[in-house]
N, CA, C and O atoms as CSV, one atom per row, in Angstrom:
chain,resi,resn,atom,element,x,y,z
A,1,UNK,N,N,11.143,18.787,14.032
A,1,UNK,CA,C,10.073,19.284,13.181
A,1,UNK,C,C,9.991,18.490,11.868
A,1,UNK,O,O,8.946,18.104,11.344
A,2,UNK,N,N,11.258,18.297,11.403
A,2,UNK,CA,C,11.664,17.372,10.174
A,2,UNK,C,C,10.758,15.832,10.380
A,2,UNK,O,O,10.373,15.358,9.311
A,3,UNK,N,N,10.528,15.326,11.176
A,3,UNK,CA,C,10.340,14.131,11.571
A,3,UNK,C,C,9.198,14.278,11.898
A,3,UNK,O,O,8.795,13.114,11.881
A,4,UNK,N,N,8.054,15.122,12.302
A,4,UNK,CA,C,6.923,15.237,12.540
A,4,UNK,C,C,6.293,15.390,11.120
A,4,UNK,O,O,5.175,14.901,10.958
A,5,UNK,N,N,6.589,15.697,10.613
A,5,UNK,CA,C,5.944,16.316,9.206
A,5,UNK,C,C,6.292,15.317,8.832
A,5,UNK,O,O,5.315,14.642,9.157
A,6,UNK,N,N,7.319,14.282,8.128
A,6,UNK,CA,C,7.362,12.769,7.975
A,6,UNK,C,C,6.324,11.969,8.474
A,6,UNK,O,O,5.568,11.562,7.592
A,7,UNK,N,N,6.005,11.554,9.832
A,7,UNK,CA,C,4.985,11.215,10.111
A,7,UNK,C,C,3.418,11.584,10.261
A,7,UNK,O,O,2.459,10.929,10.669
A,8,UNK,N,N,3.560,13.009,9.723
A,8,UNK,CA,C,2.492,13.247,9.186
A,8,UNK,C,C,1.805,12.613,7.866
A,8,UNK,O,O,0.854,11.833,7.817
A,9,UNK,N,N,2.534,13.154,6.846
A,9,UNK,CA,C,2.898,12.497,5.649
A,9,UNK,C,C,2.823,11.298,5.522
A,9,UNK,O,O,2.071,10.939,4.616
A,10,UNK,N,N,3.259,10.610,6.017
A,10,UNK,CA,C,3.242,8.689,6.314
A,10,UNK,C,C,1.334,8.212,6.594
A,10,UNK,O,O,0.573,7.450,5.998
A,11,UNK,N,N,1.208,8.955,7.569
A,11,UNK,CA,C,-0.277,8.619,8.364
A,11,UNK,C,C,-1.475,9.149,7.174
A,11,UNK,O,O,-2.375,8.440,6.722
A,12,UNK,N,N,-1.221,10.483,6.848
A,12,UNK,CA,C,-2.200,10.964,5.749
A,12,UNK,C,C,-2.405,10.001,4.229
A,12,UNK,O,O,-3.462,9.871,3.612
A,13,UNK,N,N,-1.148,9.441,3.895
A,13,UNK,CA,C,-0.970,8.848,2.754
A,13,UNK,C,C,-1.499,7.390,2.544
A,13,UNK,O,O,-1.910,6.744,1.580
A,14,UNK,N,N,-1.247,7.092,4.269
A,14,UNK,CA,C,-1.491,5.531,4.095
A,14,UNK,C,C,-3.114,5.358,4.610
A,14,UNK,O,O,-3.853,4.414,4.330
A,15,UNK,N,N,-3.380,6.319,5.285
A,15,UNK,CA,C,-4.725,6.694,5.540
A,15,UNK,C,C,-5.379,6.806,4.565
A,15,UNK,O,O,-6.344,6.132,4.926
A,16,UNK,N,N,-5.677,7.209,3.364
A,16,UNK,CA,C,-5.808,8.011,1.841
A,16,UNK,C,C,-5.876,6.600,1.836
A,16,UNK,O,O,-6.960,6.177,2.237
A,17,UNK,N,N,-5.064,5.753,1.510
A,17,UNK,CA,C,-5.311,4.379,0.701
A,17,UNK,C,C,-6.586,3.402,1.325
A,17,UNK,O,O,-7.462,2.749,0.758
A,18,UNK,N,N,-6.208,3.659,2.965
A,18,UNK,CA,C,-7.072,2.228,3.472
A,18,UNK,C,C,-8.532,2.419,3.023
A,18,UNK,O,O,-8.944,1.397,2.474
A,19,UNK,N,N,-9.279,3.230,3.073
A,19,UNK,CA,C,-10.951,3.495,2.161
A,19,UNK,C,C,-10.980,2.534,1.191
A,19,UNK,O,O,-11.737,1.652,1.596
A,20,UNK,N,N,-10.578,2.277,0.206
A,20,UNK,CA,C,-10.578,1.660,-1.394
A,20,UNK,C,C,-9.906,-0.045,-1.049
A,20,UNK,O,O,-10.137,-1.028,-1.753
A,21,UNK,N,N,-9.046,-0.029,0.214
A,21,UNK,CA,C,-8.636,-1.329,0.449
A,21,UNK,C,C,-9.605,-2.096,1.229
A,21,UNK,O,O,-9.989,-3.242,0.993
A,22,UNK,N,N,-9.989,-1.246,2.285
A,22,UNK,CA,C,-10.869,-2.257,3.151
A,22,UNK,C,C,-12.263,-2.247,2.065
A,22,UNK,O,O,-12.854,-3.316,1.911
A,23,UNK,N,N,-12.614,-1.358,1.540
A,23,UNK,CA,C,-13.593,-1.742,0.807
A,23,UNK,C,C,-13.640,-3.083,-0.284
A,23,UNK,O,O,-14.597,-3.823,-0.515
A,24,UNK,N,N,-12.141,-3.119,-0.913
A,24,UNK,CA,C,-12.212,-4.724,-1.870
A,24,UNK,C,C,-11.878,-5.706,-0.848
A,24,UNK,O,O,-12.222,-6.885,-0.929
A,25,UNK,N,N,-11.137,-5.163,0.213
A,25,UNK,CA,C,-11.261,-6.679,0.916
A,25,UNK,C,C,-12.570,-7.174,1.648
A,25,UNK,O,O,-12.593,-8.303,2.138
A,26,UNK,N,N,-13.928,-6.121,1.739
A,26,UNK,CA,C,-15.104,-6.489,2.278
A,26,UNK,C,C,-15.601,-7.410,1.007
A,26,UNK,O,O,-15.913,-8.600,1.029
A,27,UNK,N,N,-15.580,-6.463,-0.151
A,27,UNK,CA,C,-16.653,-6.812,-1.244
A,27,UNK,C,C,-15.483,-8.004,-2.056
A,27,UNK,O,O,-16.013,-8.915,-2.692
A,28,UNK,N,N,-14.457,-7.968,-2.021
A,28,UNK,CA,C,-13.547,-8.788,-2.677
A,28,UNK,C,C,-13.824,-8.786,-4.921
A,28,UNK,O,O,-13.544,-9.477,-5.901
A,29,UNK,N,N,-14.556,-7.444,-4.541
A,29,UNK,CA,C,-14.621,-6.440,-6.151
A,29,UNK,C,C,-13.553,-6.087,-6.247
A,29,UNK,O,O,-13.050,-5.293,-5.452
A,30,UNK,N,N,-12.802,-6.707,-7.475
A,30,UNK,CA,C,-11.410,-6.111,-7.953
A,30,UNK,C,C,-11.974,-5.579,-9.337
A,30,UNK,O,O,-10.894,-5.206,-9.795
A,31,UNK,N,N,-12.767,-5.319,-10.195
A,31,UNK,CA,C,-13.227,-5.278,-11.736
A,31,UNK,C,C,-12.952,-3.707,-11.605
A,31,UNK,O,O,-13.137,-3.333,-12.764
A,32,UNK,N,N,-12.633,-2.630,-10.896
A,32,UNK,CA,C,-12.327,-1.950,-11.643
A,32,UNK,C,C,-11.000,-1.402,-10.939
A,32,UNK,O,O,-10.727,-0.346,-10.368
A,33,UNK,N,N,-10.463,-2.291,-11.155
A,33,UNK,CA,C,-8.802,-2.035,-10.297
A,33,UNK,C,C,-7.989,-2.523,-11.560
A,33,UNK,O,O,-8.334,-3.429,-12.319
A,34,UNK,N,N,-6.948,-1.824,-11.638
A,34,UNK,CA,C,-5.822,-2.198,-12.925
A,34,UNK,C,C,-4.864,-2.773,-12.524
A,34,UNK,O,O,-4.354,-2.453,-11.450
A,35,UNK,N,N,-4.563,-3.391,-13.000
A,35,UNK,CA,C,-3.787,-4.984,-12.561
A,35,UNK,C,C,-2.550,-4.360,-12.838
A,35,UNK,O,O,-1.681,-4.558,-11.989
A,36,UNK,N,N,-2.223,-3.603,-13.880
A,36,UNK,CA,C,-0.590,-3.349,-14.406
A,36,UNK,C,C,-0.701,-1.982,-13.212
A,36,UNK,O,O,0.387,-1.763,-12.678
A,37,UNK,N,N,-1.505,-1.338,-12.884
A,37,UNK,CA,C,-1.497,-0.260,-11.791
A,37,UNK,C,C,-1.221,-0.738,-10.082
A,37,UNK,O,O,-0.682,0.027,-9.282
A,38,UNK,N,N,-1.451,-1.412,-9.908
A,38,UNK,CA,C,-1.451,-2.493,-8.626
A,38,UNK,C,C,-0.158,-3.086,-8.537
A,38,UNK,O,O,0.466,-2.833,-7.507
A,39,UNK,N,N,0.446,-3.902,-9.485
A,39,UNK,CA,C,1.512,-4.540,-9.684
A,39,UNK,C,C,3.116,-3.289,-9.659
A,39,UNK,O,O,4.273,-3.453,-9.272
A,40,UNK,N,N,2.534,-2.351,-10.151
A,40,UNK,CA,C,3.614,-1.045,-10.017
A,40,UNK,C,C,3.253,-0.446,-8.930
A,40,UNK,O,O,4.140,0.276,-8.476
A,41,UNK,N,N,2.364,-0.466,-8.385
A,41,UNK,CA,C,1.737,0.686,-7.013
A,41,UNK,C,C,2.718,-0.439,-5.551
A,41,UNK,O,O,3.125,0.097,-4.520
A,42,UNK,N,N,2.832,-1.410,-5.736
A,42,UNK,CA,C,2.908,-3.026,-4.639
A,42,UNK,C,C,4.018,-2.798,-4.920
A,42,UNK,O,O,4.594,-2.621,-3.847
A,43,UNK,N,N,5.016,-2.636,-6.083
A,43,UNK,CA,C,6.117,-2.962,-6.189
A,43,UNK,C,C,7.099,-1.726,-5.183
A,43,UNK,O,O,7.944,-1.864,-4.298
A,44,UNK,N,N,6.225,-0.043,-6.123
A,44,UNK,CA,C,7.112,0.889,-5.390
A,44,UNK,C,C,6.648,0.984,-3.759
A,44,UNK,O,O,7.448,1.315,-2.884
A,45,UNK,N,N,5.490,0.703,-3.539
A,45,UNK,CA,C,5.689,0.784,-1.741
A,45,UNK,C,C,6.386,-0.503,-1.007
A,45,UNK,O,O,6.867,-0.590,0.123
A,46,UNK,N,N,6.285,-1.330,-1.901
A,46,UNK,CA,C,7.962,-2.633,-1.183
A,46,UNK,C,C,9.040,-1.975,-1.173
A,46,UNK,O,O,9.658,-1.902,-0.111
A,47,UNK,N,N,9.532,-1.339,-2.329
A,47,UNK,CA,C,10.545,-0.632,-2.531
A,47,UNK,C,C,11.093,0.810,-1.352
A,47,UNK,O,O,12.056,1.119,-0.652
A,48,UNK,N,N,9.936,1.256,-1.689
A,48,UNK,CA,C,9.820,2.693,-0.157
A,48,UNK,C,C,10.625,1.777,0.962
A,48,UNK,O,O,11.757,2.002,1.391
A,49,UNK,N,N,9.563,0.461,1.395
A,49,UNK,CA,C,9.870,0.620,2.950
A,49,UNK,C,C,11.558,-0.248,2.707
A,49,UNK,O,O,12.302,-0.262,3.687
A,50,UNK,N,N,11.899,-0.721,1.780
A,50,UNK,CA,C,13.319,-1.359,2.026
A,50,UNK,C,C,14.072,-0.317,2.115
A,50,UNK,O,O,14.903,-0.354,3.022
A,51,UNK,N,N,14.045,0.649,1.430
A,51,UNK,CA,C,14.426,2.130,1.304
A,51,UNK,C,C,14.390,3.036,3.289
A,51,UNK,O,O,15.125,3.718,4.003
A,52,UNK,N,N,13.303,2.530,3.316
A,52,UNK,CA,C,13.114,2.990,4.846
A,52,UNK,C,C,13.984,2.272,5.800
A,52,UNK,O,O,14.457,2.798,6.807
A,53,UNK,N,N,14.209,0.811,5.369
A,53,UNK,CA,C,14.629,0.239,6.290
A,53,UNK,C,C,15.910,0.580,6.325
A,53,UNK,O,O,16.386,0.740,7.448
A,54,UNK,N,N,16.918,0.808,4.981
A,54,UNK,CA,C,17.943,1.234,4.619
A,54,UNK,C,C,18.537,2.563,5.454
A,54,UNK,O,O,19.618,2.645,6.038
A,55,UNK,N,N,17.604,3.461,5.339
A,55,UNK,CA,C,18.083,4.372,5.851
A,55,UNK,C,C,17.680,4.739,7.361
A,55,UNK,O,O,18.078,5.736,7.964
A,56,UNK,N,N,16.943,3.895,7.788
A,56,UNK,CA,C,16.301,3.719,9.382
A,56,UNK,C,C,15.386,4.864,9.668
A,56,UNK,O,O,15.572,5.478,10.718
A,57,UNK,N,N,14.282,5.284,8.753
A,57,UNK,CA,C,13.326,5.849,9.010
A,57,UNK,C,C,12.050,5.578,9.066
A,57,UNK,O,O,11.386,5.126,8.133
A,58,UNK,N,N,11.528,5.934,10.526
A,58,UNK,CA,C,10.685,5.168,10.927
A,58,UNK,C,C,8.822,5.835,10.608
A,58,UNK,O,O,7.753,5.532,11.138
A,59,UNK,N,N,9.112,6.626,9.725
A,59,UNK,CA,C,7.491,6.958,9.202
A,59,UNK,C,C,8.081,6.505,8.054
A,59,UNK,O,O,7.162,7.010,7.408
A,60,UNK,N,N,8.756,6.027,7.219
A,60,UNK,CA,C,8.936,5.375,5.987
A,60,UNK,C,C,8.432,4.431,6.021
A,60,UNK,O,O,7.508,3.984,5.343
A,61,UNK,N,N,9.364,3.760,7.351
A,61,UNK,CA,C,9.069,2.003,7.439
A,61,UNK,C,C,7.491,1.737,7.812
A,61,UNK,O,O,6.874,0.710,7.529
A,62,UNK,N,N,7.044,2.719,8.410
A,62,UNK,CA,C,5.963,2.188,9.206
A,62,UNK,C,C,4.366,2.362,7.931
A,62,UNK,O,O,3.479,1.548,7.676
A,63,UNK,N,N,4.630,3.897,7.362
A,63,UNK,CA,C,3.781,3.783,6.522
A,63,UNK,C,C,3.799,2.775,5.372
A,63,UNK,O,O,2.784,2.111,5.159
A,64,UNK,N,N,5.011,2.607,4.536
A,64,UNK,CA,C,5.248,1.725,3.804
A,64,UNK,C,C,4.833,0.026,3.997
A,64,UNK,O,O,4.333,-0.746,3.179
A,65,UNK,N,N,5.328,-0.236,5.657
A,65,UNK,CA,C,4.614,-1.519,5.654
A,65,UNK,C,C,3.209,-1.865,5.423
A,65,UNK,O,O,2.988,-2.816,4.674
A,66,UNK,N,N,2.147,-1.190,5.994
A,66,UNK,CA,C,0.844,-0.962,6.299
A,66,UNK,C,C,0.470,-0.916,4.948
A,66,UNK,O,O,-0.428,-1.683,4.600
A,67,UNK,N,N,0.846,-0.363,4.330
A,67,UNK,CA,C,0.234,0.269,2.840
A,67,UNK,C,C,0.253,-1.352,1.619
A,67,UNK,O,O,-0.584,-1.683,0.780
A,68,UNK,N,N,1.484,-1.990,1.996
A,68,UNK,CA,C,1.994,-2.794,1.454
A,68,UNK,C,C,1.329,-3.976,1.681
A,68,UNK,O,O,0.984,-4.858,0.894
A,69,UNK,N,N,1.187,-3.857,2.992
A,69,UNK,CA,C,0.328,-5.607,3.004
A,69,UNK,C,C,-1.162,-5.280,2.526
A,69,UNK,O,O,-1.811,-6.215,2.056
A,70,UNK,N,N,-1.712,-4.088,2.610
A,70,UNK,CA,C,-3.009,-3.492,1.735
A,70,UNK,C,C,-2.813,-3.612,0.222
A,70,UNK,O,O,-3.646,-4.133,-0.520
A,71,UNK,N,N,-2.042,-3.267,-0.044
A,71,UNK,CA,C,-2.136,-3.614,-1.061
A,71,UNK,C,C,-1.411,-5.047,-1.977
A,71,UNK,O,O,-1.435,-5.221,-3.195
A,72,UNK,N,N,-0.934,-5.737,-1.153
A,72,UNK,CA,C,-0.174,-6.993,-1.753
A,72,UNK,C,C,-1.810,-7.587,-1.104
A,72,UNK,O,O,-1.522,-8.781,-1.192
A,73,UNK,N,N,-2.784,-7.596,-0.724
A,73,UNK,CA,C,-3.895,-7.916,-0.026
A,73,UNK,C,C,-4.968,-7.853,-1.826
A,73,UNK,O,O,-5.452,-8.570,-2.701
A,74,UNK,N,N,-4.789,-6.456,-1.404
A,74,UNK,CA,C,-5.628,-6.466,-2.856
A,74,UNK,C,C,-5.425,-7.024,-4.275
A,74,UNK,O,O,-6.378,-7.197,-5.035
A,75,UNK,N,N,-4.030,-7.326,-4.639
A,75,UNK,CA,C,-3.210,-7.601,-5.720
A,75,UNK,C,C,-3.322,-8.740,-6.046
A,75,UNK,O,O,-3.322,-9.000,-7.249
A,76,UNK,N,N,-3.489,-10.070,-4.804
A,76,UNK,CA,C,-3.723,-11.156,-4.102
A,76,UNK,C,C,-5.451,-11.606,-4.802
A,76,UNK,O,O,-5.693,-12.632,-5.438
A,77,UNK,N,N,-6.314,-10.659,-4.498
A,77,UNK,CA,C,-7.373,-10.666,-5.089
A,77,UNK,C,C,-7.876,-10.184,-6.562
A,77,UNK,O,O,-8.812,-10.519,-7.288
A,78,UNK,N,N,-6.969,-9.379,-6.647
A,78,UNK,CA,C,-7.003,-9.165,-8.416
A,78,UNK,C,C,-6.606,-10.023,-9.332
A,78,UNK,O,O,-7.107,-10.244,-10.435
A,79,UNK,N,N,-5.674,-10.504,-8.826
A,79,UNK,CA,C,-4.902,-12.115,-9.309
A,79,UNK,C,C,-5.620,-13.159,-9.250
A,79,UNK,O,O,-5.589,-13.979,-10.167
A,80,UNK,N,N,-6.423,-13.328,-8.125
A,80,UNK,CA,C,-7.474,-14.428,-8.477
A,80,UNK,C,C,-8.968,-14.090,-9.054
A,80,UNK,O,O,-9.752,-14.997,-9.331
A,81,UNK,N,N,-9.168,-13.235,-9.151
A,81,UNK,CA,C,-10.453,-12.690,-9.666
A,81,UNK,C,C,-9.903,-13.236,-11.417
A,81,UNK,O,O,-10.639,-13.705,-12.285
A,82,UNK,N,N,-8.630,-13.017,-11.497
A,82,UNK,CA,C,-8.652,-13.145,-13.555
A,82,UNK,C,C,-8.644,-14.606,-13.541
A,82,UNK,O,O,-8.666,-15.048,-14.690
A,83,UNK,N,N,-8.617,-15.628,-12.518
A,83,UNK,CA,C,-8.411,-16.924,-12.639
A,83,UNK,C,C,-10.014,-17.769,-13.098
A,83,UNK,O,O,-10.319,-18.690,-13.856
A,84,UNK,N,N,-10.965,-16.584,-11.882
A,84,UNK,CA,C,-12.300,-17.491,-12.049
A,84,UNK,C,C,-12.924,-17.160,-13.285
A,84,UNK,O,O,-13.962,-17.729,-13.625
């Protein structure tokens, strides 16, 4: 039961994010995304899934990865948006 509700949790959360990701990666609009918010948001879901990997849980690892390349995706584009 413990472990269902984990992967509940995992799927709802990382679900919750992808809306706002696939949307900057269509429009590649980062202007109202916070760069110091992104850079801490990227850091603690790297952190989660090493954490996941650590302790071998697999709605950790799995949501955490997904979430992570979404957002190291977007971060990627916020970073070059301050260049042009």
């Amino acid at each position: 039961m413990i472990k269902t509700i984990g992967l509940i949790a995992a799927v709802l959360t990382t679900a919750s994010f992808l809306p706002q990701a696939i949307k900057t990666i269509k429009t590649k609009d980062t202007s109202g995304i916070s760069l110091i918010m992104y850079i801490l948001f990227s850091a603690g879901v790297f952190l989660w899934l090493i954490y996941g990997i650590f302790i071998h849980d697999f709605a950790i690892i799995s949501a955490n990865s997904v979430t992570f390349v979404f957002a190291a995706i977007i971060l990627f584009y916020k970073l070059k948006s301050l260049r042009s």
